[in-house]
Backbone as ProteinMPNN parsed JSONL, in Angstrom:
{"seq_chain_A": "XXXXXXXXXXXXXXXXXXXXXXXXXXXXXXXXXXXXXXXXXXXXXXXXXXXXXXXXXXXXXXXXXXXXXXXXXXXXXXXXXXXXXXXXXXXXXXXXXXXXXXXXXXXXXXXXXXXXXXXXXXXXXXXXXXXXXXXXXXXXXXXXXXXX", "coords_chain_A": {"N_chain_A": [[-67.642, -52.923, 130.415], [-65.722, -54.645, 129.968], [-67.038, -57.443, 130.761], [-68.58, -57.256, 128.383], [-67.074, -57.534, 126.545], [-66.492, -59.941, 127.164], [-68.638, -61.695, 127.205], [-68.953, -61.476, 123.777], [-66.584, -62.52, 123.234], [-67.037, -65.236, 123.813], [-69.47, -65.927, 122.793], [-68.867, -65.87, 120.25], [-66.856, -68.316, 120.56], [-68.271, -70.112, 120.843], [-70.338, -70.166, 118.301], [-68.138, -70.888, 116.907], [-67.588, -73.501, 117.086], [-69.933, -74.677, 116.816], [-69.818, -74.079, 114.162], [-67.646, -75.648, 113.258], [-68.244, -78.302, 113.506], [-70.492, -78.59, 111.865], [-69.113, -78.694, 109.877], [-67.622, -80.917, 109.593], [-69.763, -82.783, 110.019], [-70.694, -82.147, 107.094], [-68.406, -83.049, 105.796], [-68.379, -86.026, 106.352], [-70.141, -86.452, 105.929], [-70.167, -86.279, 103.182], [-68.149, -87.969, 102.301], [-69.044, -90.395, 102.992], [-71.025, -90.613, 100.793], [-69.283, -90.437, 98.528], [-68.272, -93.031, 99.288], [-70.425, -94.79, 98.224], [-70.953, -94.281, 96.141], [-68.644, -95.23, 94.648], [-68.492, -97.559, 95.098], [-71.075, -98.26, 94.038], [-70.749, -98.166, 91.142], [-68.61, -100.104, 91.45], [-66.254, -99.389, 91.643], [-64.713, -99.935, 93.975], [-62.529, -102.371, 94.199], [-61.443, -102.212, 92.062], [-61.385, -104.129, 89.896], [-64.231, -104.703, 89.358], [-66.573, -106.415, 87.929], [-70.003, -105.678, 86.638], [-72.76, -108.193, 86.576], [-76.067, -108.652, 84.786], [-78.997, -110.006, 85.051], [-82.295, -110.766, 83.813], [-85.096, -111.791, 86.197], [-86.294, -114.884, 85.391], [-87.658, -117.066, 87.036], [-89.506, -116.264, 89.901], [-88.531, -116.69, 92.937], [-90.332, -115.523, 95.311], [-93.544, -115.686, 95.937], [-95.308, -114.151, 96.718], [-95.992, -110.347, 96.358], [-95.715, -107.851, 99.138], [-97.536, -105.281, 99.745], [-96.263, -101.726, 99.452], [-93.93, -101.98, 100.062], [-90.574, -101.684, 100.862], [-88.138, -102.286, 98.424], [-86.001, -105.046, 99.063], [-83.809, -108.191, 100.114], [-83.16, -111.228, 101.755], [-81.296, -111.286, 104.603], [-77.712, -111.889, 103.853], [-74.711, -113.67, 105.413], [-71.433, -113.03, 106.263], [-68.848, -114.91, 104.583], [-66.655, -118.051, 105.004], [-64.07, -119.887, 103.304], [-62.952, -122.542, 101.987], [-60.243, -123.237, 99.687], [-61.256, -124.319, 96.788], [-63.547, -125.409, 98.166], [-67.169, -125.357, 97.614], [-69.597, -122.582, 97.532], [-72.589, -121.752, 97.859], [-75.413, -120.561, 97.501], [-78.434, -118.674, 97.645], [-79.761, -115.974, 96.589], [-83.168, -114.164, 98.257], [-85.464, -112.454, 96.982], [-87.743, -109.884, 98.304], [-89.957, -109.324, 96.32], [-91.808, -110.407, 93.888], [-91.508, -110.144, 91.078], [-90.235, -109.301, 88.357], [-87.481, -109.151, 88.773], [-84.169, -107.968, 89.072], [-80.808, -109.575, 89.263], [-77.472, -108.807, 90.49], [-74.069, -108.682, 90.871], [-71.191, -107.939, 91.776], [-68.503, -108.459, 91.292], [-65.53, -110.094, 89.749], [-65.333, -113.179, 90.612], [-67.783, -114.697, 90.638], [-70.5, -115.354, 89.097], [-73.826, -114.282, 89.467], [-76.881, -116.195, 89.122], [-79.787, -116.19, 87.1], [-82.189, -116.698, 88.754], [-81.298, -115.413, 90.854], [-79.184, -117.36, 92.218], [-76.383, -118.199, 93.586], [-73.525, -120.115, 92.544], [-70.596, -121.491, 93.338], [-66.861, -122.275, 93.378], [-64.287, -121.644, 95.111], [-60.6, -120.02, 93.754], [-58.828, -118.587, 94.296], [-56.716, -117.46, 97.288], [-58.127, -114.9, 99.628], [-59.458, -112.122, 100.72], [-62.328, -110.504, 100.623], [-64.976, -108.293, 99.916], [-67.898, -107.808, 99.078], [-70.628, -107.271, 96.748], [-73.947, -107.361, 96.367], [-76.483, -106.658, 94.741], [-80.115, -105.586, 93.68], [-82.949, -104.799, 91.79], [-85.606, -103.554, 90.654], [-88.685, -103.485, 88.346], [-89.707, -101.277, 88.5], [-87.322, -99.239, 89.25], [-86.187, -99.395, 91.432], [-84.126, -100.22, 93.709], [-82.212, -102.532, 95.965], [-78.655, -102.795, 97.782], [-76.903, -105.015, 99.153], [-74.305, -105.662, 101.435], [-71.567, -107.91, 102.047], [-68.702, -109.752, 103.492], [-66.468, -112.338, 102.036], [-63.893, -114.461, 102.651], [-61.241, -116.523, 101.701], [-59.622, -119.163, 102.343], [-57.004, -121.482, 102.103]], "CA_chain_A": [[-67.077, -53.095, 129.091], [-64.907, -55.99, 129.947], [-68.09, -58.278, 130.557], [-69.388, -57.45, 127.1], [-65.882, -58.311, 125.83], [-65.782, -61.412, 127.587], [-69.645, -62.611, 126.747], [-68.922, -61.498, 122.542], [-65.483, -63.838, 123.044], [-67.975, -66.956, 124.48], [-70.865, -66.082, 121.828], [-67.75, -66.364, 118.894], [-66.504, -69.458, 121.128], [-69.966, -71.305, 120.291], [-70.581, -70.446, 116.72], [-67.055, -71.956, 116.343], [-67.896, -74.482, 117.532], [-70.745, -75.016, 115.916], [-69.689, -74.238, 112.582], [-67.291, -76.929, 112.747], [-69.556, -79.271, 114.158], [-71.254, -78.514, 110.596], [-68.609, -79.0, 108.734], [-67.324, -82.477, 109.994], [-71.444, -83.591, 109.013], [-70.624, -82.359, 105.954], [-67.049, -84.254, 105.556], [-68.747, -87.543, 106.712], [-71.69, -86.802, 104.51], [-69.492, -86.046, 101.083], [-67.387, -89.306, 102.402], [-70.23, -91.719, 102.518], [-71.847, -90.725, 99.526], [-68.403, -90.648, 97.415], [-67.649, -94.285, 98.895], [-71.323, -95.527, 97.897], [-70.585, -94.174, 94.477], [-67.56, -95.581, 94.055], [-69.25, -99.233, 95.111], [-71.987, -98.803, 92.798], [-69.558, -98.279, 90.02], [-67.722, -101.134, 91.194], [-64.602, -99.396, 91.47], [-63.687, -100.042, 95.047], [-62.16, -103.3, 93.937], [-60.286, -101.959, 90.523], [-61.359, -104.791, 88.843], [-65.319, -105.413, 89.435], [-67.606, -105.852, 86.99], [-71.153, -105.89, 87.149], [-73.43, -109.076, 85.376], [-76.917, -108.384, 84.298], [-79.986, -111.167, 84.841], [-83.268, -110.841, 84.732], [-85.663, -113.188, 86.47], [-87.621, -115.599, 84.589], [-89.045, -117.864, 87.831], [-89.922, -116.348, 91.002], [-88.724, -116.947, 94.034], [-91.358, -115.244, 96.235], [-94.957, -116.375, 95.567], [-96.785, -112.596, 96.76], [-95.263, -109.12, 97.13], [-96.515, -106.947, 100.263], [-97.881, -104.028, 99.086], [-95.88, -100.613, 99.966], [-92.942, -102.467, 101.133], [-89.613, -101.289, 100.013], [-87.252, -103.665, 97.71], [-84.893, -105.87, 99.63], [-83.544, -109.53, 100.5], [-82.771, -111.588, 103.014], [-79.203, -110.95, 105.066], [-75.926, -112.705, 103.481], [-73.677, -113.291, 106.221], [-70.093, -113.362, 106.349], [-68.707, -116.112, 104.551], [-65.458, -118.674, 104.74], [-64.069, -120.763, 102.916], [-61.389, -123.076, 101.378], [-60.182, -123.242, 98.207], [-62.123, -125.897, 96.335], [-64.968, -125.943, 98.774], [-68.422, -125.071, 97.287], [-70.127, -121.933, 97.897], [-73.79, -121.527, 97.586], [-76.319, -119.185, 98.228], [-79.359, -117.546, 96.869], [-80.582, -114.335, 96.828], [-84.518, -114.365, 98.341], [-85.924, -111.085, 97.447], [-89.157, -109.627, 98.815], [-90.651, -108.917, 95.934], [-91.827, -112.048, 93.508], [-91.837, -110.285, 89.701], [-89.022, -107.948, 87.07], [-86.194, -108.745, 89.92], [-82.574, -107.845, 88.377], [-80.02, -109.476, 90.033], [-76.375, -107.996, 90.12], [-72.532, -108.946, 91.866], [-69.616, -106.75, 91.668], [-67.319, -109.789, 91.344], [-65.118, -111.381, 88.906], [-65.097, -114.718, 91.009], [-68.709, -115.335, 90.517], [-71.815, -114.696, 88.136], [-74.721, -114.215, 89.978], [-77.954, -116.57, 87.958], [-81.079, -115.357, 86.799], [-83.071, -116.577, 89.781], [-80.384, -115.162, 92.204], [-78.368, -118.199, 92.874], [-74.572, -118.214, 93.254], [-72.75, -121.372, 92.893], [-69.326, -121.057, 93.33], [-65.725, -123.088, 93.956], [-63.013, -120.456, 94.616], [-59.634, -120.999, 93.125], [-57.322, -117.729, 94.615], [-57.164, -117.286, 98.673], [-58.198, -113.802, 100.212], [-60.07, -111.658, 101.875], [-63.175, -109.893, 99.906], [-66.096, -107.355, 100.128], [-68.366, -108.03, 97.92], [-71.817, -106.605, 96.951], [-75.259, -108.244, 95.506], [-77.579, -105.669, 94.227], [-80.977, -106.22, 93.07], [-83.297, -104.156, 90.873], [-87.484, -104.213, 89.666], [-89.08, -102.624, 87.105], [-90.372, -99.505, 89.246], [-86.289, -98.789, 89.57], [-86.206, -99.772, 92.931], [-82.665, -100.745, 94.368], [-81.218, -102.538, 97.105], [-77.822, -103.624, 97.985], [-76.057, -105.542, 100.787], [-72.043, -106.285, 101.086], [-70.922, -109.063, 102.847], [-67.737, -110.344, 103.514], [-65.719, -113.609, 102.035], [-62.951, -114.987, 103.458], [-61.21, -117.61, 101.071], [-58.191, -119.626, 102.844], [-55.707, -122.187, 101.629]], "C_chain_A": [[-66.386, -54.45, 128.965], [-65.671, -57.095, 129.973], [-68.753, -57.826, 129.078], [-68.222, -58.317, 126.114], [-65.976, -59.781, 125.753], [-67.051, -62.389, 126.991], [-69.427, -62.517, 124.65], [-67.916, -62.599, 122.428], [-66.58, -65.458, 122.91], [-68.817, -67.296, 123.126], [-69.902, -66.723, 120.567], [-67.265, -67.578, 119.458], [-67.295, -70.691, 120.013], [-70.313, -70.892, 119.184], [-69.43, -71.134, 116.162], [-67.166, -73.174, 116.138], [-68.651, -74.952, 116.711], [-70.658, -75.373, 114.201], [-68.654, -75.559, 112.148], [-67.629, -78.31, 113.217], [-70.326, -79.648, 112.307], [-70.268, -79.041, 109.653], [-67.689, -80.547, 108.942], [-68.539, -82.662, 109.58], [-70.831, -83.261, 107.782], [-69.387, -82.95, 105.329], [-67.614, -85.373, 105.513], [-69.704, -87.662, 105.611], [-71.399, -87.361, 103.071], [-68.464, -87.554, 101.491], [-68.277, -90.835, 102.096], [-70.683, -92.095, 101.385], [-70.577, -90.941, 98.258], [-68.179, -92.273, 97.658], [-69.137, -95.284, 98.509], [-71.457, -95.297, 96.457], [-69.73, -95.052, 93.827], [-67.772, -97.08, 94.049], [-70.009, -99.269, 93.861], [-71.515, -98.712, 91.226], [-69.006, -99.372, 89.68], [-66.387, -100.661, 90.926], [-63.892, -99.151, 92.406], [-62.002, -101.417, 94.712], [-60.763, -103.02, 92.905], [-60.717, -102.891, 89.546], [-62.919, -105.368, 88.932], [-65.766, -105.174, 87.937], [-69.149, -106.143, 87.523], [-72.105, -106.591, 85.769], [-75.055, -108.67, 85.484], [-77.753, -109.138, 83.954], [-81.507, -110.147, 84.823], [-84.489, -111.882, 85.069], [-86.657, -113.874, 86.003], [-88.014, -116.285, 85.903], [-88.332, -117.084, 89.536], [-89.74, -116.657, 92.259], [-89.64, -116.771, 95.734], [-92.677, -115.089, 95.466], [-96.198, -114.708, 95.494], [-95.211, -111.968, 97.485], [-96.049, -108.895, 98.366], [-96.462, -105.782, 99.597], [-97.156, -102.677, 99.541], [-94.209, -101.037, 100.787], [-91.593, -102.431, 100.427], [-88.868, -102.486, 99.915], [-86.423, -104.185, 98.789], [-84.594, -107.287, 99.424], [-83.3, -110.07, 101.85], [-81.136, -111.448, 103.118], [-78.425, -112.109, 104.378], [-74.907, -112.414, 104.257], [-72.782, -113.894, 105.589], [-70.109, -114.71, 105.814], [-67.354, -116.552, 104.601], [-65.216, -119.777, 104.523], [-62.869, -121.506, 102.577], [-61.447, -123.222, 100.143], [-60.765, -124.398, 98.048], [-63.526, -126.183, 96.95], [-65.837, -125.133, 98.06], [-68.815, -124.183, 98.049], [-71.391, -121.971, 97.325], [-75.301, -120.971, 98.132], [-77.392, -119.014, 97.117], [-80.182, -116.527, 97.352], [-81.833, -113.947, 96.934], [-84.816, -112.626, 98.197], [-87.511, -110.77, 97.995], [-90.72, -109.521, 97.904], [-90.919, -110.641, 95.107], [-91.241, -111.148, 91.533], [-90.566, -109.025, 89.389], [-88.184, -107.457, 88.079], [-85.066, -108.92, 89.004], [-81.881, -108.398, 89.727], [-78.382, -108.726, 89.696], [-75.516, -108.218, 91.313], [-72.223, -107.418, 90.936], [-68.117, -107.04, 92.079], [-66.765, -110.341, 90.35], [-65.364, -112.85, 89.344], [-66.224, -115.193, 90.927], [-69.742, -114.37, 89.718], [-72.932, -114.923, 89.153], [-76.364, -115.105, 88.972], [-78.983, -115.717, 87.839], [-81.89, -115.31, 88.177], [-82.162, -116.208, 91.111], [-79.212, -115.978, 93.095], [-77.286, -117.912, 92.577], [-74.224, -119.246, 93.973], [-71.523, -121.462, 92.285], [-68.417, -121.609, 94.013], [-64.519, -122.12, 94.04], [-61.809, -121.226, 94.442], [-58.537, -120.004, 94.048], [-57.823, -117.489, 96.35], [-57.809, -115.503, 98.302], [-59.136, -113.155, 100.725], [-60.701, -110.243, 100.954], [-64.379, -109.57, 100.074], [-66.88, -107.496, 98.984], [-70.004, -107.695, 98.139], [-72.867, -107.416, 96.084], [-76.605, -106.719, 95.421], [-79.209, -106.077, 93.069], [-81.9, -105.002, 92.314], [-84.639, -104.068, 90.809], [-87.411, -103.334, 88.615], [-89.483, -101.166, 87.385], [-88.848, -98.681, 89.293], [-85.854, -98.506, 90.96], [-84.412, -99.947, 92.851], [-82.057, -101.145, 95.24], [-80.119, -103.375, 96.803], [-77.383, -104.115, 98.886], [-74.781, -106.016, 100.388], [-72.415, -107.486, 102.541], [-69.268, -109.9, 102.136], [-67.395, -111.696, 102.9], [-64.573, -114.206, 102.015], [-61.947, -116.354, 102.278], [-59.646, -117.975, 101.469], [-57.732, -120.775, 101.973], [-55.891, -123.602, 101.907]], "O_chain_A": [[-66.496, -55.205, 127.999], [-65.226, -57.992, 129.257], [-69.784, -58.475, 128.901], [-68.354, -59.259, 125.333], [-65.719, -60.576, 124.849], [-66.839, -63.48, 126.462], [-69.779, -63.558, 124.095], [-68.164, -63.555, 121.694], [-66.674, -66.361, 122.079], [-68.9, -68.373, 122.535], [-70.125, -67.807, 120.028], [-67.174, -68.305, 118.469], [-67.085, -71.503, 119.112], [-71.071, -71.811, 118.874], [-69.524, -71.85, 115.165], [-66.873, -73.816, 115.129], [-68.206, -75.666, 115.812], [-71.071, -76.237, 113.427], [-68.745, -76.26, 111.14], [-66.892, -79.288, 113.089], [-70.552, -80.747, 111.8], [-70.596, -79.772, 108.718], [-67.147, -81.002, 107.935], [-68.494, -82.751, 108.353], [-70.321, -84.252, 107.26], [-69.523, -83.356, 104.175], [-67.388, -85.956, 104.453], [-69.97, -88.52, 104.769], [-71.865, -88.185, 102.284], [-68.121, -88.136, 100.461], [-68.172, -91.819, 101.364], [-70.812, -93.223, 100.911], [-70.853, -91.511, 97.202], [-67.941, -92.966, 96.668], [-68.967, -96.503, 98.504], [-72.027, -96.079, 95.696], [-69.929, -95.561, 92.724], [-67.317, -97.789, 93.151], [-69.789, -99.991, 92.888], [-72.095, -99.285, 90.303], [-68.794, -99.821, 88.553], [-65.546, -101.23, 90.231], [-62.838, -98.515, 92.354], [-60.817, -101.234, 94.989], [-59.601, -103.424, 92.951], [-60.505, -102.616, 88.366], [-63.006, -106.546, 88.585], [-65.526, -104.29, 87.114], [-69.425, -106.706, 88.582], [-72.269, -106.14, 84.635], [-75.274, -108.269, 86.627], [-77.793, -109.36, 82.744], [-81.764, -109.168, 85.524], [-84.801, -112.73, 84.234], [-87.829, -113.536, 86.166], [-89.211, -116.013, 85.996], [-87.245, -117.251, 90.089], [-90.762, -116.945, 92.881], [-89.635, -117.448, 96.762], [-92.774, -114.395, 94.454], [-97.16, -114.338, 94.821], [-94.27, -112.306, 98.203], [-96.973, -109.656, 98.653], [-95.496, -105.344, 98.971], [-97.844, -102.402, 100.524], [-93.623, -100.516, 101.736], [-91.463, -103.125, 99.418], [-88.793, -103.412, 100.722], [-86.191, -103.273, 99.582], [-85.167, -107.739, 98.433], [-83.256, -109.4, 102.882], [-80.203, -111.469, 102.315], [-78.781, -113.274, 104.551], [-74.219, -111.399, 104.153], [-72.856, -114.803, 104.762], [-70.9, -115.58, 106.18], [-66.562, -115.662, 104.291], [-65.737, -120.723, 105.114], [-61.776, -121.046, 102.908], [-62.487, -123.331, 99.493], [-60.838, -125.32, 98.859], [-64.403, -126.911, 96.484], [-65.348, -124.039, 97.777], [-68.663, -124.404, 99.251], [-71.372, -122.255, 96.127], [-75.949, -121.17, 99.159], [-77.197, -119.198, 95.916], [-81.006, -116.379, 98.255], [-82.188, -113.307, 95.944], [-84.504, -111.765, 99.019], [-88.337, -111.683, 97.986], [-91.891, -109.571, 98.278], [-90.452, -111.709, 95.503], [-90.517, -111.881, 90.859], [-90.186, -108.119, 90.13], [-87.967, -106.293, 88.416], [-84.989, -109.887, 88.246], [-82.119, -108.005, 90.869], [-78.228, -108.132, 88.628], [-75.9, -108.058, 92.472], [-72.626, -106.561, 90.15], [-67.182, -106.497, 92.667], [-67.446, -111.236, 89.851], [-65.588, -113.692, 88.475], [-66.149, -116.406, 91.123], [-69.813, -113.142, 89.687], [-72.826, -116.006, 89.729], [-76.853, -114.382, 88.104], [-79.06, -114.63, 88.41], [-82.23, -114.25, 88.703], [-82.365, -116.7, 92.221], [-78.583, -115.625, 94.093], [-76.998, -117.413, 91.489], [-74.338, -119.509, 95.17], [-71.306, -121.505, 91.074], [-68.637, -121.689, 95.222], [-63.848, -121.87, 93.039], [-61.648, -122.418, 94.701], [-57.51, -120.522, 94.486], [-59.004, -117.365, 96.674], [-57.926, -114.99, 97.189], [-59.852, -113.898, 101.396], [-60.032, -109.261, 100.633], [-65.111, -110.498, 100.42], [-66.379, -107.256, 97.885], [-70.596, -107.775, 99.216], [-72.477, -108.083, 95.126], [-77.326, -106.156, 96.245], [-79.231, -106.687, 92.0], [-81.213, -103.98, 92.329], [-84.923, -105.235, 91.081], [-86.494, -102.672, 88.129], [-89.54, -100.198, 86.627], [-88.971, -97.459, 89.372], [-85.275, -97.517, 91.411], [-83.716, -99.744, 91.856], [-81.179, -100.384, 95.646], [-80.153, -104.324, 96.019], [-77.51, -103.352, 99.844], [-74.355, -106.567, 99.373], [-73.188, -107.653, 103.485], [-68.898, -110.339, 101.047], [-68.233, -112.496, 103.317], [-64.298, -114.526, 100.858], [-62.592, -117.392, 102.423], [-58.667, -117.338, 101.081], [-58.368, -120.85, 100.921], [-55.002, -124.406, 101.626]]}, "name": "protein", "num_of_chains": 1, "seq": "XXXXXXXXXXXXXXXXXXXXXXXXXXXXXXXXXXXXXXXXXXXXXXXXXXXXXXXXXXXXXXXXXXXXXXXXXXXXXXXXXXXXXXXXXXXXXXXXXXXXXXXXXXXXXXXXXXXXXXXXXXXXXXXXXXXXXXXXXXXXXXXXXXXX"}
């Protein structure tokens, strides 16, 4: 009797276990997805907005067929006040690319470029999101750094 006791204790041990095993995935899960909401909103920040191009010329010449939307990486950037930032946004595809920040400090252009002199220091997350006509979507964050 006491060995049945002791293996029903073990068996309830390990579904404990388990079940909160399950329910941490589902914490992390409902965490991720509320803070990728709250990006694509644009309301990690408090004050993003989001600008609205779309591309009259082309930066990539041929799509690849079956090949999901993206760009190339935007690393980390830093800078000083006054110095020139500049970048553009290569996407994969060539035709009905939206670009899109989630920045007051810069407009993003039609063909994806951002050219930009910052004026306030600090230390900012910032997102570039792009778009087609199929309703495709990717985004990437990257860091910018703006010192004194």
């Amino acid at each position: 009797m006491d060995n049945r006791i002791e293996e029903e204790k073990g068996r309830i041990k390990v579904e404990r276990k388990t079940m909160i095993k399950d329910a941490i995935v589902i914490v992390i899960a409902a965490a991720i997805l509320t803070t990728f909401l709250l990006v694509w909103k644009g309301q990690i920040t408090g004050q993003a907005t989001i600008q609205t191009f779309e591309s009259d010329i082309p930066t990539v010449t041929e799509s690849t067929p079956n090949t999901p939307l993206s760009f190339e990486h935007i690393p980390n950037m830093k800078a000083k006040i006054g110095d020139k930032i500049n970048f553009k946004v290569i996407p994969n595809q060539a035709e009905g690319i939206n670009f899109y920040d989630n920045t007051p400090l810069f407009d993003i252009g039609t063909n994806g470029e951002v050219d930009y002199v910052p004026e306030t220091p600090g230390e900012y997350r910032l997102f570039i999101i792009i778009t087609n006509a199929n309703g495709e979507y990717y985004l990437q964050d990257f860091r910018l750094s703006i010192e004194e």
